[in-house]
DSSP file (Angstrom, degrees, kcal/mol; ACC not computed):
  #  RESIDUE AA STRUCTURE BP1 BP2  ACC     N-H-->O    O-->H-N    N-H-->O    O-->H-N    TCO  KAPPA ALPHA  PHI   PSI    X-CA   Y-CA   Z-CA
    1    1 A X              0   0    0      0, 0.0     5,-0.0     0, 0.0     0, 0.0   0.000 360.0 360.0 360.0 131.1    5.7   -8.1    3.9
    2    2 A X     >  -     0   0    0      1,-0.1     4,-0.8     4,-0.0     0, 0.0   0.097 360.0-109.1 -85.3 177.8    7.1   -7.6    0.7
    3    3 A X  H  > S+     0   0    0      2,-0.2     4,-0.7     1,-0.2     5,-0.3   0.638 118.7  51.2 -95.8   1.7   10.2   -5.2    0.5
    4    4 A X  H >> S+     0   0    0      2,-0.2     4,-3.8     1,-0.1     3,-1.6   0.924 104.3  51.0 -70.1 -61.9    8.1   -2.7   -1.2
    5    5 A X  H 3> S+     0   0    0      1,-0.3     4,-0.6     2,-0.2    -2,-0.2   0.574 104.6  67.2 -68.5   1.7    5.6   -2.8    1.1
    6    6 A X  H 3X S+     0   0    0     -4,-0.8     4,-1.2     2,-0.2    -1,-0.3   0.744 106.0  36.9 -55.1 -50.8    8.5   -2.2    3.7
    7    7 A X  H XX S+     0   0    0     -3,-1.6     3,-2.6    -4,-0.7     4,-1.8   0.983 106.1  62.6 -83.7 -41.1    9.3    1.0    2.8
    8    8 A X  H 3X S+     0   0    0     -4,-3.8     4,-2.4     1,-0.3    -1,-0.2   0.819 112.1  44.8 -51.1 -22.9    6.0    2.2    2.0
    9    9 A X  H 3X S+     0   0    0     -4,-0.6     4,-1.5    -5,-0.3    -1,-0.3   0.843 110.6  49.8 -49.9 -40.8    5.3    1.6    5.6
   10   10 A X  H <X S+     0   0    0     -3,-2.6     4,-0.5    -4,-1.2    -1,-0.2   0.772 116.9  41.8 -78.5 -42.4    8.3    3.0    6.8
   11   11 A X  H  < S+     0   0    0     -4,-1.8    -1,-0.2     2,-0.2    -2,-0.2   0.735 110.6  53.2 -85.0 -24.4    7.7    6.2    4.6
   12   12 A X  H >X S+     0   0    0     -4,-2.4     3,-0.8    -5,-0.4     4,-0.7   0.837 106.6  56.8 -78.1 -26.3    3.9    6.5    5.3
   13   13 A X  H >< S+     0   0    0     -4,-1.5     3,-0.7     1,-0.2    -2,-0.2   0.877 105.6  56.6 -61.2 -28.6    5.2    6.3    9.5
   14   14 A X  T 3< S+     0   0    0     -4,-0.5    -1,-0.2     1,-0.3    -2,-0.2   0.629 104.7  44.7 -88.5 -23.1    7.4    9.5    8.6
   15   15 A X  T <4 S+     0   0    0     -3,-0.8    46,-0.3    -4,-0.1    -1,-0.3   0.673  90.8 109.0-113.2   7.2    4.5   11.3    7.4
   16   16 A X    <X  -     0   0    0     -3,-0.7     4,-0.6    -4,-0.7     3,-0.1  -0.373  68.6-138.7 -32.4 135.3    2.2   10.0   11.1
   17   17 A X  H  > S+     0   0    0      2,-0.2     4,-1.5     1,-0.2     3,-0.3   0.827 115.1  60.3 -66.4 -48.9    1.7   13.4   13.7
   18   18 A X  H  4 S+     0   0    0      1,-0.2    -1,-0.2     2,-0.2    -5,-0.0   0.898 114.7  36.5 -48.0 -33.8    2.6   10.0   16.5
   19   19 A X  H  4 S+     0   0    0     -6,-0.2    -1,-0.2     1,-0.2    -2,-0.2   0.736 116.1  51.2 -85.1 -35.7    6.3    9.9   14.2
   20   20 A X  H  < S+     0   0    0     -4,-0.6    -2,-0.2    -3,-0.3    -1,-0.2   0.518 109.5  45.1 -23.1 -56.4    6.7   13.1   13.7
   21   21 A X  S  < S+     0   0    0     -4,-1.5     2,-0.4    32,-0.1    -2,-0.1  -0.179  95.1  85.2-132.5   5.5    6.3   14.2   17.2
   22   22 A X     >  -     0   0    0      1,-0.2     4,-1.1     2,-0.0     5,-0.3  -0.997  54.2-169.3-115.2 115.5    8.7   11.4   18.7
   23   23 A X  H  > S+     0   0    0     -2,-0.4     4,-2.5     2,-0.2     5,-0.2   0.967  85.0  48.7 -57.2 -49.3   12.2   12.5   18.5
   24   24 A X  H  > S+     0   0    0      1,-0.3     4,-1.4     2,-0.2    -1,-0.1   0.840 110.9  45.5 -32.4 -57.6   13.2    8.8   19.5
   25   25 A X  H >> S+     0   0    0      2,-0.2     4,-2.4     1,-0.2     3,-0.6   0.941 115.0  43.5 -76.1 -28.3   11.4    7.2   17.4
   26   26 A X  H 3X S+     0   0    0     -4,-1.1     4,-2.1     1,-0.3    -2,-0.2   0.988 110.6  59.2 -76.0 -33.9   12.2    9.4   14.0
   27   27 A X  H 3< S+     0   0    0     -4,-2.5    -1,-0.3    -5,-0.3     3,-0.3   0.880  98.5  58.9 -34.6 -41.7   15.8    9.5   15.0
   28   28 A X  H << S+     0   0    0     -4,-1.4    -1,-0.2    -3,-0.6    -2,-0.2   0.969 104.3  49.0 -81.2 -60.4   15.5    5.7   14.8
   29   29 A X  H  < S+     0   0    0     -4,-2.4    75,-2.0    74,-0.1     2,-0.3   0.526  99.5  84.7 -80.8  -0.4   14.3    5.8   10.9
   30   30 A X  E  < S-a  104   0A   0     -4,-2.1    75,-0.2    -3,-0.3    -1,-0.1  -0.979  76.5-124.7-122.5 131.7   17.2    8.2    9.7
   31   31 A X  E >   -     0   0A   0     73,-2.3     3,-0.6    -2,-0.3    15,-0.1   0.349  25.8-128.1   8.9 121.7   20.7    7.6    8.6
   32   32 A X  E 3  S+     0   0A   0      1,-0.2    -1,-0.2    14,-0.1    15,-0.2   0.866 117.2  52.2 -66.5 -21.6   23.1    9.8   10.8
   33   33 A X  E 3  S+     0   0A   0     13,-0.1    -1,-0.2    12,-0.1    -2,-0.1   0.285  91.0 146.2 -84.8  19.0   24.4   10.8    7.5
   34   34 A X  E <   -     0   0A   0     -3,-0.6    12,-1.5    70,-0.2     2,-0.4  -0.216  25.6-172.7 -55.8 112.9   21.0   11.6    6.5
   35   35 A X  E     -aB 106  45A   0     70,-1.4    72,-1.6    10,-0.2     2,-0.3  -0.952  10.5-156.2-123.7-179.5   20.1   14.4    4.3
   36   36 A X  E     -aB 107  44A   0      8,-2.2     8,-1.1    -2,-0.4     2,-0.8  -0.913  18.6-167.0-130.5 163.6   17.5   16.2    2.9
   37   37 A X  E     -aB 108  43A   0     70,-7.0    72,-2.3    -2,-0.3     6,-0.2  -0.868  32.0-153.1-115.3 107.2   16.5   18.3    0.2
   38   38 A X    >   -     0   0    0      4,-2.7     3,-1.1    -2,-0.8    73,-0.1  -0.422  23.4-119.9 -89.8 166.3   13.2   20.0    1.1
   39   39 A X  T 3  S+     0   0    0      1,-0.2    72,-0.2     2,-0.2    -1,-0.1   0.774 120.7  55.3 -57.3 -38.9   10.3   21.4   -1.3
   40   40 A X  T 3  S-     0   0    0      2,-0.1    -1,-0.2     1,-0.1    -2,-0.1   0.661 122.7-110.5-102.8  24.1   11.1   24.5    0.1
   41   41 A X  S <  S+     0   0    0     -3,-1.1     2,-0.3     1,-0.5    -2,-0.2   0.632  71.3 134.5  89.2  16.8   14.9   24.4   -0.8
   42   42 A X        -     0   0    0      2,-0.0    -4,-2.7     0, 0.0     2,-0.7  -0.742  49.9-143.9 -56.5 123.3   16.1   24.0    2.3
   43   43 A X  E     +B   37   0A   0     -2,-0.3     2,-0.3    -6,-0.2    -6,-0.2  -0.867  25.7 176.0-108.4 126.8   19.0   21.3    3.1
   44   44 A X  E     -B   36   0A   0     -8,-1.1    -8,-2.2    -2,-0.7     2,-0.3  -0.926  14.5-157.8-113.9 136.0   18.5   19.7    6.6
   45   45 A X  E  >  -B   35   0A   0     -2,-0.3     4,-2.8   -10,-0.2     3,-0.5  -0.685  43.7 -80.6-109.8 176.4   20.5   17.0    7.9
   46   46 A X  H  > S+     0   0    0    -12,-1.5     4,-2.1    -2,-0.3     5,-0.5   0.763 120.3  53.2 -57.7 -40.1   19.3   14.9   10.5
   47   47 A X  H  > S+     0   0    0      1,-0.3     4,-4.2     2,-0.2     5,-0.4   0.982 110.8  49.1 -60.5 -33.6   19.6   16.6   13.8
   48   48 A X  H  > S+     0   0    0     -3,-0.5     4,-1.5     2,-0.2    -1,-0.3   0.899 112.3  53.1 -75.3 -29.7   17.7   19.8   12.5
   49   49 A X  H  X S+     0   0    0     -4,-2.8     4,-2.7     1,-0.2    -1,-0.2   0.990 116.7  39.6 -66.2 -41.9   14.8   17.2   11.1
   50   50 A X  H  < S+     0   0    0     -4,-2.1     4,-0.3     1,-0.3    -2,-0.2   0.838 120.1  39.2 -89.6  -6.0   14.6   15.7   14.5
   51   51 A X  H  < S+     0   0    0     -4,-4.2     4,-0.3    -5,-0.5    -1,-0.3   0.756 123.6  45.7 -97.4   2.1   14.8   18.5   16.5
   52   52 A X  H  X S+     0   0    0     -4,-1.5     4,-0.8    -5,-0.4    -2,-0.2   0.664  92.1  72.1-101.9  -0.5   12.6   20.4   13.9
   53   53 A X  T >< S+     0   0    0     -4,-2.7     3,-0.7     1,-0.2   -33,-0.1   0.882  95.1  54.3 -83.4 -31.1    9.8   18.1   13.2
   54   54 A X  T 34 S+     0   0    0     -4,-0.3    -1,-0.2     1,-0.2     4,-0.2   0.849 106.9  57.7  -6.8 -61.9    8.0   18.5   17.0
   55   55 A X  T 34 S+     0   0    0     -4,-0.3    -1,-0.2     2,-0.1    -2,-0.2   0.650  87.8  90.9 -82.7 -24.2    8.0   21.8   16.2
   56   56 A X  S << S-     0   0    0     -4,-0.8     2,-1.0    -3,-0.7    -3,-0.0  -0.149  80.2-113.2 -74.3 151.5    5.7   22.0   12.4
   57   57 A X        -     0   0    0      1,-0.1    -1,-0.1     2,-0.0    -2,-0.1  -0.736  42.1-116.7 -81.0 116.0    2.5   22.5   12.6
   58   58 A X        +     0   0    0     -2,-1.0     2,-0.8    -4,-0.2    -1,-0.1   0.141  33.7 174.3 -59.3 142.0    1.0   19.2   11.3
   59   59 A X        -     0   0    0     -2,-0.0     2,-0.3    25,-0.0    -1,-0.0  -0.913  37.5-116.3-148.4 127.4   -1.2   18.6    7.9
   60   60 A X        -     0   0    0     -2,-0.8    25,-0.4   -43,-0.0     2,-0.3  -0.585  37.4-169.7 -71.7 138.4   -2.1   15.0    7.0
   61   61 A X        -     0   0    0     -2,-0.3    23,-0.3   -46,-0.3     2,-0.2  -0.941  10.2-151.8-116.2 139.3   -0.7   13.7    3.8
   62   62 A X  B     -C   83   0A   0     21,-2.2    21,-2.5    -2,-0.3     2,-0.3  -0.625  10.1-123.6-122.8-173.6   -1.0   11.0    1.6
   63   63 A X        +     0   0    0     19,-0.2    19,-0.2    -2,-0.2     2,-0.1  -0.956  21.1 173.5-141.2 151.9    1.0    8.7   -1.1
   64   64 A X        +     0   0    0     17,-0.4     2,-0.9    -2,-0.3    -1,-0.0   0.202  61.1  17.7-110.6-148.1    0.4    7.8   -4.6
   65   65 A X  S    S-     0   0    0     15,-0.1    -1,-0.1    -2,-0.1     2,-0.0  -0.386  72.8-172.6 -37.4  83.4    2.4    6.0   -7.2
   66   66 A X        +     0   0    0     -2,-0.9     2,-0.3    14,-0.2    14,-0.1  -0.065  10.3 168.7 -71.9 154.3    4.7    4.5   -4.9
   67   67 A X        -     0   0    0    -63,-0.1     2,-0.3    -2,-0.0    -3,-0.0  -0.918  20.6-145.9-173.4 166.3    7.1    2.9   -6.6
   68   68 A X        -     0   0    0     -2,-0.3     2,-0.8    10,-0.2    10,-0.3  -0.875   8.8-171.9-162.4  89.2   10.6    1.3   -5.6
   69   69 A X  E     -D   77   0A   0      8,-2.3     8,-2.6    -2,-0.3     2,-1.6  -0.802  17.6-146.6-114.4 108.3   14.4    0.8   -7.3
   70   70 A X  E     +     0   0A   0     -2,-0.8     6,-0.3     6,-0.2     5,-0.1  -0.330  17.6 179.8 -47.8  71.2   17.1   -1.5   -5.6
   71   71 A X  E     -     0   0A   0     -2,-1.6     2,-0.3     2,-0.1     5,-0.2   0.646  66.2  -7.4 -46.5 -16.4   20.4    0.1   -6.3
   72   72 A X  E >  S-D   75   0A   0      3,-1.9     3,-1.3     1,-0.1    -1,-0.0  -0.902  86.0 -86.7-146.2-167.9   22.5   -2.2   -4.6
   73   73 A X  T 3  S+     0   0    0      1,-0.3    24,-0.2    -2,-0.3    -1,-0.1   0.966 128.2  34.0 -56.2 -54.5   21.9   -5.2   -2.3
   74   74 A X  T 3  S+     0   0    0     -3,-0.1    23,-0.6    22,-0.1     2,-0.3   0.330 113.1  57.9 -87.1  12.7   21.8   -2.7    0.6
   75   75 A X  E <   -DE  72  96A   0     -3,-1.3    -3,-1.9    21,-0.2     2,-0.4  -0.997  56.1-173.4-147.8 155.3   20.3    0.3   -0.7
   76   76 A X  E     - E   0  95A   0     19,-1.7    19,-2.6    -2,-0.3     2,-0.7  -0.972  11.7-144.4-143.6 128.0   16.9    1.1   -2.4
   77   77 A X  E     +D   69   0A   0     -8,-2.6    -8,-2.3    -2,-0.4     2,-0.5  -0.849  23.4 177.1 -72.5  88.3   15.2    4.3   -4.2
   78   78 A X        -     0   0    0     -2,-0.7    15,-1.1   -10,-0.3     2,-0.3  -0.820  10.4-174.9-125.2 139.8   12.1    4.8   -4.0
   79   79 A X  E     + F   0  92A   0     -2,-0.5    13,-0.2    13,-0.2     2,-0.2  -0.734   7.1 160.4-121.0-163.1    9.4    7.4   -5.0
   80   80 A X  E     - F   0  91A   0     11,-0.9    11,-4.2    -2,-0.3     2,-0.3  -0.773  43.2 -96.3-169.6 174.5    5.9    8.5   -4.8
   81   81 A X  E     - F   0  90A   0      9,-0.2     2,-0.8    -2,-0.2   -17,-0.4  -0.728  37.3-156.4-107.7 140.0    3.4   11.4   -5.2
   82   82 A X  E     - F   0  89A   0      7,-2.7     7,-1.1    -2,-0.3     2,-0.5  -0.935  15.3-172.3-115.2 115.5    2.8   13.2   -1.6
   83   83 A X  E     +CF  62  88A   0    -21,-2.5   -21,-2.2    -2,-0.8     5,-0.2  -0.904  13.2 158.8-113.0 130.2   -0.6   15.0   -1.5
   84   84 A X        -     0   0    0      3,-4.6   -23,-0.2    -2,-0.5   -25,-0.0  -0.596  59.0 -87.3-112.4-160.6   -2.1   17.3    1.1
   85   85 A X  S    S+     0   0    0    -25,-0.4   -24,-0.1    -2,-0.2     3,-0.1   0.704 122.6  37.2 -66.3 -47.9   -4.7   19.9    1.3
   86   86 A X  S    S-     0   0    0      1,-0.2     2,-0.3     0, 0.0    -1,-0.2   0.562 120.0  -8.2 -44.0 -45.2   -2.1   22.4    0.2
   87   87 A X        -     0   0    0      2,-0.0    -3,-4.6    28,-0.0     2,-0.2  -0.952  51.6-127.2 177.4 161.7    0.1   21.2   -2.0
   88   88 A X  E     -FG  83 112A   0     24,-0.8    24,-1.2    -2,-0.3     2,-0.3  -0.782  26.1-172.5-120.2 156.0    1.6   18.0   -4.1
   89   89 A X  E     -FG  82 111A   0     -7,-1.1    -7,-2.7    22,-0.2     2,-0.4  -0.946  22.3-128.3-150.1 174.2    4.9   17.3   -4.0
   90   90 A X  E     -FG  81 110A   0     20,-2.1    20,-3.2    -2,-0.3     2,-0.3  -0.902  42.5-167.0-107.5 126.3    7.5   14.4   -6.1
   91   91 A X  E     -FG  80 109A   0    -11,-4.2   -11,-0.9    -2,-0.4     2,-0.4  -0.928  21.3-172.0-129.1-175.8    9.3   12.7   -3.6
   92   92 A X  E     -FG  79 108A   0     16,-1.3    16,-2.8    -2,-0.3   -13,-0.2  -0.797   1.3-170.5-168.9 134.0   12.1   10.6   -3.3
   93   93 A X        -     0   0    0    -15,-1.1     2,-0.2    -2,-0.4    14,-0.2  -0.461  11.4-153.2-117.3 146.6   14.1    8.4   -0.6
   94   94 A X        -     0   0    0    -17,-0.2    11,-2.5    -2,-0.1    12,-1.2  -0.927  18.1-167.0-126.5 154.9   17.0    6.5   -0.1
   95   95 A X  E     -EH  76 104A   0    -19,-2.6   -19,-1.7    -2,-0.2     2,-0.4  -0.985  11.9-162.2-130.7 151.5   17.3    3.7    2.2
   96   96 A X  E     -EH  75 103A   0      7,-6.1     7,-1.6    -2,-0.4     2,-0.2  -0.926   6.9-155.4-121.6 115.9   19.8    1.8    3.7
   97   97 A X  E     + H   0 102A   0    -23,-0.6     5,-0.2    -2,-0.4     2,-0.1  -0.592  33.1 151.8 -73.0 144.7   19.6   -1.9    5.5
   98   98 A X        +     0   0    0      3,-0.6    -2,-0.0    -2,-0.2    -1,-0.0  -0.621  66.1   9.1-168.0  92.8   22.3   -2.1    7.7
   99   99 A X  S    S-     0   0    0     -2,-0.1    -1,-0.1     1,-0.1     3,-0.1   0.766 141.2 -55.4 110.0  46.3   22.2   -4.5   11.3
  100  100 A X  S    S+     0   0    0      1,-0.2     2,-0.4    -3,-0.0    -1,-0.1   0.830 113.6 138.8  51.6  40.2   18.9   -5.6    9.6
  101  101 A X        -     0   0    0     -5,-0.1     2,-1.2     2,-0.0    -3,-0.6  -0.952  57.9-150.2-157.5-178.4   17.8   -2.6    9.4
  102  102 A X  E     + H   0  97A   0     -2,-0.4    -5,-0.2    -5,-0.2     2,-0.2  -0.594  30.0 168.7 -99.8  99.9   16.0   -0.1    7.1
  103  103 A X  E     - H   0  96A   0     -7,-1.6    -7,-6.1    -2,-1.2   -73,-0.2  -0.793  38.1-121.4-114.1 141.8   17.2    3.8    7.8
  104  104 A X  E     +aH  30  95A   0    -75,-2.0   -73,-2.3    -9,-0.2    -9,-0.2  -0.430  35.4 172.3 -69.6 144.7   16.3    6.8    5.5
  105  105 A X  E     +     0   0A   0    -11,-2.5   -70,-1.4    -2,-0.2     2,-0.2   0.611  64.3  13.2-130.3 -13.5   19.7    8.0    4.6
  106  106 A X  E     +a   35   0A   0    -12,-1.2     2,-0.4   -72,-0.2   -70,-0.2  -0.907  63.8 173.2-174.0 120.9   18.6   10.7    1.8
  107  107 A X  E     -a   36   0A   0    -72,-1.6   -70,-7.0    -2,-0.2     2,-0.3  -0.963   5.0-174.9-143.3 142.9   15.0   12.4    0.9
  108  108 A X  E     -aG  37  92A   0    -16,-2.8   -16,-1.3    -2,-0.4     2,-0.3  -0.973   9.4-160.7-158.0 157.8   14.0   15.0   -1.3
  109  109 A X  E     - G   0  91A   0    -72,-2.3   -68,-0.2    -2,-0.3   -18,-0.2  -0.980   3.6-167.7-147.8 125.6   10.7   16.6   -2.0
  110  110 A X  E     - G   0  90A   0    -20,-3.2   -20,-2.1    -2,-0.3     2,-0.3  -0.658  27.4-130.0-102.0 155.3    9.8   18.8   -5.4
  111  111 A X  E     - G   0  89A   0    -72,-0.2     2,-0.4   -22,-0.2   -22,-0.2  -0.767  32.7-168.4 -97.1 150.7    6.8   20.7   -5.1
  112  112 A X  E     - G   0  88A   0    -24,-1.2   -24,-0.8    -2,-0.3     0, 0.0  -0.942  42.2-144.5-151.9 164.9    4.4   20.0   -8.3
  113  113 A X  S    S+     0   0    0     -2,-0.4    -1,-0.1   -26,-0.1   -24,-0.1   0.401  75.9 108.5-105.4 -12.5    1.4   21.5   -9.6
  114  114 A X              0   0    0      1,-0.1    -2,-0.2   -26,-0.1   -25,-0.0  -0.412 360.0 360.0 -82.5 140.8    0.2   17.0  -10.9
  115  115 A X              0   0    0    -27,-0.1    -1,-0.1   -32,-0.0   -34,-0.1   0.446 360.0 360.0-104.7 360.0   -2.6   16.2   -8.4
């Protein structure tokens, strides 16, 4: 697996109801310095994602123009189009490898009207 197709994995597991709904496991894919910028303009750092993601009501989502930019050896951009039923959004990740592995360290998600 290519290192695109790494993240995409990595980002489509983040948006699973099984991923979501694991503290463990989402804990596991973000940064302890981890933030976020949410769509609805909210900034969450990582404990309030994992102790709030349990809690959302879930709505399936997909990705689009996926797309990927290394900024250094160890850290990577990438974003994509998020669609649900509801709403579209722009989003956009960082990750960092570090012990050989690949942690979210900083995501943020614009809401857009482009389907």
């Amino acid at each position: 697996m290519d290192l695109s197709q790494t993240l995409l994995h990595l980002e489509q597991s983040l948006l699973m109801q099984s991923t979501r709904c694991n503290a463990e496991e989402v804990s596991h894919l973000l940064a302890d310095d981890f933030i976020e910028f949410g769509a609805s303009g909210m900034i969450w750092s990582k404990a309030q994602v994992v102790e709030q993601l349990p809690q959302d009501i879930f709505t399936p989502r997909t990705i689009s123009r996926f797309t990927t930019k290394r900024l250094s050896e160890c850290t990577v951009l990438v974003t994509y189009h998020c669609h649900s039923a509801a709403s579209n959004s722009l989003r956009s990740s960082i990750w960092r490898k570090q012990d050989e592995q690949w942690q979210m360290i900083f995501h943020q998600g614009t809401i857009s009207s482009m389907a």
